[in-house]
C-alpha positions as YAML, in Angstrom:
chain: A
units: angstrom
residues:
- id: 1
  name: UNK
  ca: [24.43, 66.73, 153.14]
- id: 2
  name: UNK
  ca: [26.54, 64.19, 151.49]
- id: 3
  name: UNK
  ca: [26.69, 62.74, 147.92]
- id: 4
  name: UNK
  ca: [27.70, 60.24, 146.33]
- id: 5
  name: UNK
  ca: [28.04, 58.05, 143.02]
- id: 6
  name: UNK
  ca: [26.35, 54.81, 142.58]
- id: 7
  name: UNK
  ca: [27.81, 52.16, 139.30]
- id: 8
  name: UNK
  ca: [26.28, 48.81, 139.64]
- id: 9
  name: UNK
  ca: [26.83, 47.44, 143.13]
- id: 10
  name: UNK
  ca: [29.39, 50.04, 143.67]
- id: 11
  name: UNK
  ca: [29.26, 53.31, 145.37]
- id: 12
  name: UNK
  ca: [32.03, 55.85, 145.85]
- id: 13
  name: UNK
  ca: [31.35, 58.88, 148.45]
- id: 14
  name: UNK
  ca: [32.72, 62.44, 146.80]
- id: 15
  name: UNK
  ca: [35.03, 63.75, 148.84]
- id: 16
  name: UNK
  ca: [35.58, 67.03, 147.65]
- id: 17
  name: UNK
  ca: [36.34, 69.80, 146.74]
- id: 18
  name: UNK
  ca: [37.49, 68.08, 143.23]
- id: 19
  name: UNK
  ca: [36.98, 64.71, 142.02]
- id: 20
  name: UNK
  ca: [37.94, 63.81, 138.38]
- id: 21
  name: UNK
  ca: [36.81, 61.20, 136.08]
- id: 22
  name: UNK
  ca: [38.64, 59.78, 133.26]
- id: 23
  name: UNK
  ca: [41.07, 57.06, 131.88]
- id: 24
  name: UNK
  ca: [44.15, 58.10, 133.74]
- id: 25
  name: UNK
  ca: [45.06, 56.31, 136.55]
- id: 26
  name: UNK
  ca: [45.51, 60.05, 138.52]
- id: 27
  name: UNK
  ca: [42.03, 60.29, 138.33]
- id: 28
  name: UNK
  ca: [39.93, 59.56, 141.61]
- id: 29
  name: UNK
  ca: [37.31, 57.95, 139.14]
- id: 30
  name: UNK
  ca: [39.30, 56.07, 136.47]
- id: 31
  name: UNK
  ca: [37.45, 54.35, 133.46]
- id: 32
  name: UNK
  ca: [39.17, 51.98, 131.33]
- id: 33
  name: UNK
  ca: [37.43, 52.67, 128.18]
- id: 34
  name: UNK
  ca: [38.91, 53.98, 124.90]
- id: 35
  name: UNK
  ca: [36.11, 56.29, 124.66]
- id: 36
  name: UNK
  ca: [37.05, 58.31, 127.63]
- id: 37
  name: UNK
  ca: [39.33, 61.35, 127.95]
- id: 38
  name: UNK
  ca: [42.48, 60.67, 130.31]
- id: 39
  name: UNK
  ca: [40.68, 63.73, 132.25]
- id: 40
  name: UNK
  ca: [37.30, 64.15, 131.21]
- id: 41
  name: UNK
  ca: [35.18, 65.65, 133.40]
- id: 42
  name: UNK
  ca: [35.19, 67.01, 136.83]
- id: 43
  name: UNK
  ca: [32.84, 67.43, 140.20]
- id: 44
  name: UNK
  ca: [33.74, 70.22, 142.57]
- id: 45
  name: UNK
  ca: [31.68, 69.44, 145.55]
- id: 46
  name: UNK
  ca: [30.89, 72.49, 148.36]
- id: 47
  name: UNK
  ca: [28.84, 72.22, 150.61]
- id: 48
  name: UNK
  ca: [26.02, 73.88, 148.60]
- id: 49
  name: UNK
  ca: [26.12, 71.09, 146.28]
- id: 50
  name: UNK
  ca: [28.09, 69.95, 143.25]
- id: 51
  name: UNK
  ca: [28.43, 70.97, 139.81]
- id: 52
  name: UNK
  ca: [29.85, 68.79, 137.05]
- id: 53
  name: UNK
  ca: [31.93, 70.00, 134.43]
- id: 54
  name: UNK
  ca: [33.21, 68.67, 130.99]
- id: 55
  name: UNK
  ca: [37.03, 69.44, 130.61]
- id: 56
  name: UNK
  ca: [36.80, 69.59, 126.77]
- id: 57
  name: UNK
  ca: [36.75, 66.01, 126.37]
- id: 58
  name: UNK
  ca: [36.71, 64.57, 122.85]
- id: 59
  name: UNK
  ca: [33.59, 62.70, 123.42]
- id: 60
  name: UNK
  ca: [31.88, 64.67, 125.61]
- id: 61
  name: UNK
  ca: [29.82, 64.59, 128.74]
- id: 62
  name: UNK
  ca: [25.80, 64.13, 128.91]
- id: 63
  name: UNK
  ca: [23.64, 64.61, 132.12]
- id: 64
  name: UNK
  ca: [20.32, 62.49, 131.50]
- id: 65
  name: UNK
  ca: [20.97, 62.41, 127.80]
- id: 66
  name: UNK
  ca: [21.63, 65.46, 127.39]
- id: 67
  name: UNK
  ca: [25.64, 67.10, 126.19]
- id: 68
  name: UNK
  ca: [26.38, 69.40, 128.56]
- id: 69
  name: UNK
  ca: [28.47, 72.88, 127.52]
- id: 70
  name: UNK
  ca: [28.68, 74.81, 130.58]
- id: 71
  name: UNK
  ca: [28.78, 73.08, 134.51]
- id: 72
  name: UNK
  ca: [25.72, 71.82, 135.60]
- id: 73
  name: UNK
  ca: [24.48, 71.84, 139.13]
- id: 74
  name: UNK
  ca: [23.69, 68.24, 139.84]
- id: 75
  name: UNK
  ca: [20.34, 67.12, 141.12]
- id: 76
  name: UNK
  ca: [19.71, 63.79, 142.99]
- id: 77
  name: UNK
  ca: [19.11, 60.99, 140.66]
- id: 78
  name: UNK
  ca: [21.17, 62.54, 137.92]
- id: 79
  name: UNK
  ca: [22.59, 60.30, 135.47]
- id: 80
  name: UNK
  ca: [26.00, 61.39, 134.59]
- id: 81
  name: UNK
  ca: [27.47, 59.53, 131.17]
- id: 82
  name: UNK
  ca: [30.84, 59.44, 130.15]
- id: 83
  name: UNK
  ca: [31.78, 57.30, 127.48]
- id: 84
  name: UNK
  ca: [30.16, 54.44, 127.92]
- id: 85
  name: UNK
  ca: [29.58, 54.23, 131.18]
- id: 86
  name: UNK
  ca: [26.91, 55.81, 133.46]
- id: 87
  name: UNK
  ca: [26.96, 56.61, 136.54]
- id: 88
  name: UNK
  ca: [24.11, 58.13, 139.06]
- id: 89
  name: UNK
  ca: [24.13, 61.13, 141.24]
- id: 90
  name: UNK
  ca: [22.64, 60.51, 144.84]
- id: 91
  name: UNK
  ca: [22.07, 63.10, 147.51]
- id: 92
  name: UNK
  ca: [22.05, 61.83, 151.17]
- id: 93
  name: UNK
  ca: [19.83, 63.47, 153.76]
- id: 94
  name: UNK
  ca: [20.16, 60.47, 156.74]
- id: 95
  name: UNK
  ca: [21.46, 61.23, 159.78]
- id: 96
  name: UNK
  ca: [23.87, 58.73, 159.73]
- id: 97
  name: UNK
  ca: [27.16, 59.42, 158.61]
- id: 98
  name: UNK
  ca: [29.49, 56.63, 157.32]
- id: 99
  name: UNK
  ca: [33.02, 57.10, 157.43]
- id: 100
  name: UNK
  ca: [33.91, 58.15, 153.59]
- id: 101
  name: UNK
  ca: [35.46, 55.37, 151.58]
- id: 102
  name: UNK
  ca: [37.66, 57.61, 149.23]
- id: 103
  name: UNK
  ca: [39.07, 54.35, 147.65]
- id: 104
  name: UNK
  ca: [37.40, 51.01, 146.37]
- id: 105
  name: UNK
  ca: [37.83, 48.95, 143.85]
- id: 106
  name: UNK
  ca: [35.66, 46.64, 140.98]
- id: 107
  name: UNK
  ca: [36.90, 43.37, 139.50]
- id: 108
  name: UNK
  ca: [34.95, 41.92, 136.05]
- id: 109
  name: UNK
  ca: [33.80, 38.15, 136.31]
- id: 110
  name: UNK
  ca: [35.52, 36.37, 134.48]
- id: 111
  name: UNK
  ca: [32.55, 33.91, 133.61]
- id: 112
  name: UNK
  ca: [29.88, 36.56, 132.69]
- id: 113
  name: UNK
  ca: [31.75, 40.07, 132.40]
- id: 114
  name: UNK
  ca: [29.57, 41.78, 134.90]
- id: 115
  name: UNK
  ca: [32.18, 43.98, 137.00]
- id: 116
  name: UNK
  ca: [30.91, 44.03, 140.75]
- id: 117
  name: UNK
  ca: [33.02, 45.42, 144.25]
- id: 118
  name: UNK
  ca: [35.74, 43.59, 145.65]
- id: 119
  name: UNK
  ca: [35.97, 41.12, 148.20]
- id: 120
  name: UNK
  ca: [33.46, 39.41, 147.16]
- id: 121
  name: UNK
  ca: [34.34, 35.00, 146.51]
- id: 122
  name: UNK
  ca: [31.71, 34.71, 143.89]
- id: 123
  name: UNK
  ca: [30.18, 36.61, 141.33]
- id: 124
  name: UNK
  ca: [27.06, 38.17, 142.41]
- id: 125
  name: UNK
  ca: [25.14, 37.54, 138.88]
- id: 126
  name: UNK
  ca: [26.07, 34.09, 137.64]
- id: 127
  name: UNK
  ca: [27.81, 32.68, 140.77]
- id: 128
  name: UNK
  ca: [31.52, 32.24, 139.20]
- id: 129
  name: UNK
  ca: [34.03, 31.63, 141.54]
- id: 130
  name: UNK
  ca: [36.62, 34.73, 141.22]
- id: 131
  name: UNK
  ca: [40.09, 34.23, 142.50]
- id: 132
  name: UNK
  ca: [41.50, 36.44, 145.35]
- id: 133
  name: UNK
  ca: [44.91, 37.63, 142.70]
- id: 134
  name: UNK
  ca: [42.78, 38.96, 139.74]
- id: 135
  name: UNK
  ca: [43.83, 42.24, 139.09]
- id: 136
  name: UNK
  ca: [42.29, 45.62, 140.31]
- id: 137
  name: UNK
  ca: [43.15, 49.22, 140.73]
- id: 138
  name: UNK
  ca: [43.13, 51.95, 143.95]
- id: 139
  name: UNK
  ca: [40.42, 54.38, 143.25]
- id: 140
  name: UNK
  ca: [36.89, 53.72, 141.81]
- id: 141
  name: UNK
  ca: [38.30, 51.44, 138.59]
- id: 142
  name: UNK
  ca: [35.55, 50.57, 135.87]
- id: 143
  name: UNK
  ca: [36.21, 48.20, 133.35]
- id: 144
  name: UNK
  ca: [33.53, 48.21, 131.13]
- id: 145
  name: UNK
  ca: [31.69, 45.51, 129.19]
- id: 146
  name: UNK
  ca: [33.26, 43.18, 126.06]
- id: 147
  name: UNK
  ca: [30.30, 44.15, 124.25]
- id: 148
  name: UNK
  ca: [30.98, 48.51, 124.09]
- id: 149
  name: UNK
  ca: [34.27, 47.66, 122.14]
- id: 150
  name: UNK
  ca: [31.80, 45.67, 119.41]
- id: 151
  name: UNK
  ca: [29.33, 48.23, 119.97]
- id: 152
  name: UNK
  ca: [31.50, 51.40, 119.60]
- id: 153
  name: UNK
  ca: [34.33, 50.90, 118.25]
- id: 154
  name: UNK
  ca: [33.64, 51.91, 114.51]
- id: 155
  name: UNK
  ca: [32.48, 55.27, 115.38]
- id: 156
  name: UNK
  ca: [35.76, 56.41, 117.55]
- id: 157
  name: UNK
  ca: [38.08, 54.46, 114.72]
- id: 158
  name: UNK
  ca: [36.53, 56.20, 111.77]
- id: 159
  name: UNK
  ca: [36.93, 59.77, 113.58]
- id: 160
  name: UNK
  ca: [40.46, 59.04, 114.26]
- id: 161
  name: UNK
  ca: [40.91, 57.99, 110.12]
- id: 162
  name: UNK
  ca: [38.85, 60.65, 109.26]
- id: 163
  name: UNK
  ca: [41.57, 63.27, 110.60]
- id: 164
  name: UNK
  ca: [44.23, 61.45, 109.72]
- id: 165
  name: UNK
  ca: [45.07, 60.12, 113.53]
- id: 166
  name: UNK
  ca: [46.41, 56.36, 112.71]
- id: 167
  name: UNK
  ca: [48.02, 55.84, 115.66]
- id: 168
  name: UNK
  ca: [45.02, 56.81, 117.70]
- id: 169
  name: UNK
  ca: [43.14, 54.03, 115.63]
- id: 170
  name: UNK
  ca: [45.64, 51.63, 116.57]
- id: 171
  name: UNK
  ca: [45.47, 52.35, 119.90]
- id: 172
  name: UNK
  ca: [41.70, 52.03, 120.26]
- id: 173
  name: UNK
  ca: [42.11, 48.84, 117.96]
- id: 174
  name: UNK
  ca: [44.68, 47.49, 120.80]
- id: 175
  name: UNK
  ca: [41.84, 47.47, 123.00]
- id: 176
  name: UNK
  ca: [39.53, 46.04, 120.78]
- id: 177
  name: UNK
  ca: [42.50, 43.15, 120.03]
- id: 178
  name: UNK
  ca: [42.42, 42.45, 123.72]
- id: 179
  name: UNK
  ca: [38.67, 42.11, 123.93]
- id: 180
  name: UNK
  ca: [38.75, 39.60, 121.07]
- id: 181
  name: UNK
  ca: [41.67, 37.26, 122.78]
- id: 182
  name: UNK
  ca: [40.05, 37.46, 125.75]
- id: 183
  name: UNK
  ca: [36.66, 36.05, 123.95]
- id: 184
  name: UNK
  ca: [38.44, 33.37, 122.43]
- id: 185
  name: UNK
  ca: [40.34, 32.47, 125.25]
- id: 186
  name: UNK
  ca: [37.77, 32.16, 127.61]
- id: 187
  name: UNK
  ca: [35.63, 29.73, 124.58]
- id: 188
  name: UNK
  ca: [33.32, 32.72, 123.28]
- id: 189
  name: UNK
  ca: [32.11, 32.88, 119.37]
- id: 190
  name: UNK
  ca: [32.60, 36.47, 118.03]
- id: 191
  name: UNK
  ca: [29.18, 37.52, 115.83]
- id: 192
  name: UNK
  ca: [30.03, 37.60, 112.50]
- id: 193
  name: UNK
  ca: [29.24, 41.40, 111.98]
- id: 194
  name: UNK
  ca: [31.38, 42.14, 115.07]
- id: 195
  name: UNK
  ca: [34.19, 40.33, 113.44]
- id: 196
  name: UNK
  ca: [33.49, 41.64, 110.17]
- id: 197
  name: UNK
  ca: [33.23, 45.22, 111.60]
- id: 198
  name: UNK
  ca: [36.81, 44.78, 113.41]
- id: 199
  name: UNK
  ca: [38.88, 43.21, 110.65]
- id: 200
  name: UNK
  ca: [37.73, 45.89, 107.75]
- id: 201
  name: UNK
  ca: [39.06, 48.58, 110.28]
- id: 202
  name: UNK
  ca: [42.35, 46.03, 111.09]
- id: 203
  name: UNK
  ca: [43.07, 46.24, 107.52]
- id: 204
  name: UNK
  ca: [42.70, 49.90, 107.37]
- id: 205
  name: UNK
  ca: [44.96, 50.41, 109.79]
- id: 206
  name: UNK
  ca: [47.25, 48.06, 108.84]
- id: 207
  name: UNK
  ca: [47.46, 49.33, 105.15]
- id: 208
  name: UNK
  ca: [48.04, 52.96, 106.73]
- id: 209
  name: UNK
  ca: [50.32, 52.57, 109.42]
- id: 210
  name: UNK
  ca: [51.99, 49.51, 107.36]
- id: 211
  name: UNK
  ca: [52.26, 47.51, 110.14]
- id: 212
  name: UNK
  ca: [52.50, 43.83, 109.31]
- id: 213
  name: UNK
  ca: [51.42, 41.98, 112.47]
- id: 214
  name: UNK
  ca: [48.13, 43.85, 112.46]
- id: 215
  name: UNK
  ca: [47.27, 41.13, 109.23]
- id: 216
  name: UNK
  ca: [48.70, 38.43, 110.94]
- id: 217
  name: UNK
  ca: [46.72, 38.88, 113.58]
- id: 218
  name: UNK
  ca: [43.52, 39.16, 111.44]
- id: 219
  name: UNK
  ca: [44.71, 36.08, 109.89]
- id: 220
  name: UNK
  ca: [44.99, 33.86, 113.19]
- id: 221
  name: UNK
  ca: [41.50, 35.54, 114.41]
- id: 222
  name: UNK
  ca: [40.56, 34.14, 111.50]
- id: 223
  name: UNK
  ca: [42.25, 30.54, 111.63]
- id: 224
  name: UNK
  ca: [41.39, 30.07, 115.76]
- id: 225
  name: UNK
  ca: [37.74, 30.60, 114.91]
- id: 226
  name: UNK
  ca: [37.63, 28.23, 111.63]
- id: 227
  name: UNK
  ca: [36.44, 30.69, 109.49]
- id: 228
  name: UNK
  ca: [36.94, 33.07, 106.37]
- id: 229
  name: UNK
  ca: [36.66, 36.15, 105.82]
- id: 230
  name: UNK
  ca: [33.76, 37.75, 104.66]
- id: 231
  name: UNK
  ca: [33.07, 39.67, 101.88]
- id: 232
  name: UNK
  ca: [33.36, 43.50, 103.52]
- id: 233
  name: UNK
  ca: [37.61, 42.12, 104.40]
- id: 234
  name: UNK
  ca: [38.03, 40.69, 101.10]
- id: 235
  name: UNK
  ca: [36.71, 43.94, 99.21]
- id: 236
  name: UNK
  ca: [39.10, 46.10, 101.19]
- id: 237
  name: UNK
  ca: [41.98, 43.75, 100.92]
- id: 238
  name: UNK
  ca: [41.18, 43.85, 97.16]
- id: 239
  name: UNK
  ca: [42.17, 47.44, 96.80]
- id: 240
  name: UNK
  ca: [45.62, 46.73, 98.19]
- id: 241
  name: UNK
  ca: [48.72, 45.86, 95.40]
- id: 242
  name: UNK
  ca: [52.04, 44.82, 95.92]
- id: 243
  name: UNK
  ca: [53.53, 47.88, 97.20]
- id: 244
  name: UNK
  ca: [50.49, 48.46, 100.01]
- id: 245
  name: UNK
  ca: [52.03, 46.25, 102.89]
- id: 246
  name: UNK
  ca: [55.19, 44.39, 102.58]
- id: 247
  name: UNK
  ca: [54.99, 40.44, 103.45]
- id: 248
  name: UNK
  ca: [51.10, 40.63, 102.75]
- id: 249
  name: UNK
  ca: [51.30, 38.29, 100.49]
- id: 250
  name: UNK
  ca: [52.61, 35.52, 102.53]
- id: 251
  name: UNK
  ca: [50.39, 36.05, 105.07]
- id: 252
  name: UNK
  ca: [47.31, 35.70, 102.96]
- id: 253
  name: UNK
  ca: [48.84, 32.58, 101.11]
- id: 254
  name: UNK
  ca: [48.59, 30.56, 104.68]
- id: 255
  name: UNK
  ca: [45.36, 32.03, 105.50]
- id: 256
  name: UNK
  ca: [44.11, 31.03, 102.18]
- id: 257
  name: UNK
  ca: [45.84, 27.56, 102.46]
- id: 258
  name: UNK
  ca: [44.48, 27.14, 106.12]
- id: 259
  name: UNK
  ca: [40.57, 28.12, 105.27]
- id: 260
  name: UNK
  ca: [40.70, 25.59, 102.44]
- id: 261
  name: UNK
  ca: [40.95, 22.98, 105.20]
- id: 262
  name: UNK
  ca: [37.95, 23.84, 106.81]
- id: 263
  name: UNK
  ca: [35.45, 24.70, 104.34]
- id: 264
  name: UNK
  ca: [31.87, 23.40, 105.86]
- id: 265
  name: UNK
  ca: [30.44, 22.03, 102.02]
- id: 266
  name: UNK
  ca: [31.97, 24.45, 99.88]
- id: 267
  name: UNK
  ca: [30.17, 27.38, 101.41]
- id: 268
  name: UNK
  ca: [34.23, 29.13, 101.57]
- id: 269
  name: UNK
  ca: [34.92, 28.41, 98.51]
- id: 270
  name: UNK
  ca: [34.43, 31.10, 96.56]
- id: 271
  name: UNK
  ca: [36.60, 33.10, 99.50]
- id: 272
  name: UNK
  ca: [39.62, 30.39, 98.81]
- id: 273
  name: UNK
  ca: [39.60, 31.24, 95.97]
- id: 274
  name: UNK
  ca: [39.51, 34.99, 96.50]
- id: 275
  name: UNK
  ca: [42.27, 34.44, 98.73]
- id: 276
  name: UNK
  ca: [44.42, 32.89, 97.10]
- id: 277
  name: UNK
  ca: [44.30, 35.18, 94.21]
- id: 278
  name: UNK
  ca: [44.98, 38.23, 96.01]
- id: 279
  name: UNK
  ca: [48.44, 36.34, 97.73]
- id: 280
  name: UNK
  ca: [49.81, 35.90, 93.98]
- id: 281
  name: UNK
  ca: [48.83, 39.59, 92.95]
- id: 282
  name: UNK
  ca: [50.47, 40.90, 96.32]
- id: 283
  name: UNK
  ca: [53.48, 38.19, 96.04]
- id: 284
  name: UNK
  ca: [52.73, 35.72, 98.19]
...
């Protein structure tokens, strides 16, 4: 009997007795994805079968949906999810016996996002032509979707607040700061409630950790998309005064100076305006 996992187009024999999943690059299954463990669970693989077992990740592990608390005995056609990822369980029974690849590798399109094995020219989904030097890791490396940062990201953000752990809000908001330049590099809109959803947590975070470049980054998110910011930002930046985040004030002047420059019709307005009275109360 042999086994294996199956993500996408990918599929990675398990070549026991242990293999770990998780964000560290130690693991034989690494995950780039913020809501991950470094080690977060583990298969031990015998030649009865193999179990899967959470190693008190923060998250947690789920077999078909389900949060697993004690190992679990794996069944062909299991769907094993960590973070955001899923990945499926398959027993073989053929005869024939491939030589086990213990090592292979994904790479994301850079046209669609869809991560698919290596070697390929092309993209396998849109047709993109991928060039032979982007980046990819030993092991079974996922890199996950633009969209789970959008998707998730509030949830693992507000935990980390909620218990007082800033800098593992920044750290989750690094990622998310990546996936946004990356969008706007590569020509993408943001949705406005994605936007609006990162930049009330930016501010947060900014505010608590009193990290100035954390605003001006908001602010040229902000200026590279032509665009103000909503209501939600300006209510939070509202409860800030002078003392909240030195050199705020400046850096809302220009933003408020550069929006007024783009207003579509007036439609901004009303956030110039907002704007520009919270630089003078915070000094700017």
């Amino acid at each position: 009997m042999r086994y294996r996992l199956r993500f996408l187009l990918q599929e990675f024999d398990l070549v026991g007795p242990e293999i770990v999943i998780g964000r560290s690059p130690e693991c034989q299954v690494t995950i780039e994805d913020p809501l991950i463990s470094r080690q977060h669970a583990k298969l031990s693989v015998s030649p009865t079968g193999v179990i899967v077992t959470d190693l008190g990740s923060r998250n947690g592990s789920r077999i078909n949906g389900r949060v697993i608390r004690e190992p679990v005995r794996l069944k062909d056609g299991d769907r094993i999810r960590v973070g955001t990822q899923e990945l499926v369980f398959n027993e073989l029974r053929d005869a024939v016996v491939r030589a086990p690849r213990e090592t292979g590798a994904l790479r994301q399109c850079p046209t669609c996002h869809v991560a698919f094995p290596e070697g390929s020219p092309v993209c396998p989904h849109c047709g993109a032509a991928v060039k032979a030097d982007e980046d990819t890791m030993s092991g079974l490396f996922i890199e996950p979707r633009r969209s789970f940062t959008f998707a998730l990201l509030g949830d693992v953000v507000e935990r980390a607040l909620a218990t007082g752990r800033v800098a593992e809000a920044e750290r989750v908001l690094r990622r998310a700061q990546t996936e946004v330049d990356d969008s706007l590099r590569a020509g993408e809109k943001l949705d406005a409630a994605q936007l609006s959803g990162i930049a009330v947590y930016v501010v947060r975070v900014a505010a608590l950790a009193r990290d100035i470049e954390w605003l001006a980054w908001l602010a040229d998110v902000h200026r590279r998309l032509g665009v103000a910011p909503d209501g939600a930002v300006l209510d939070r930046l509202d409860t800030w005064h002078r003392d909240t985040l030195p050199g705020a004030g400046t850096v809302v002047r220009r933003l408020a100076d550069h929006t007024a420059t783009v207003v579509d019709g007036g439609a901004d307005a009303p956030a110039v305006a907002r704007l520009r009275a919270l630089a003078a109360r915070l000094g700017g």
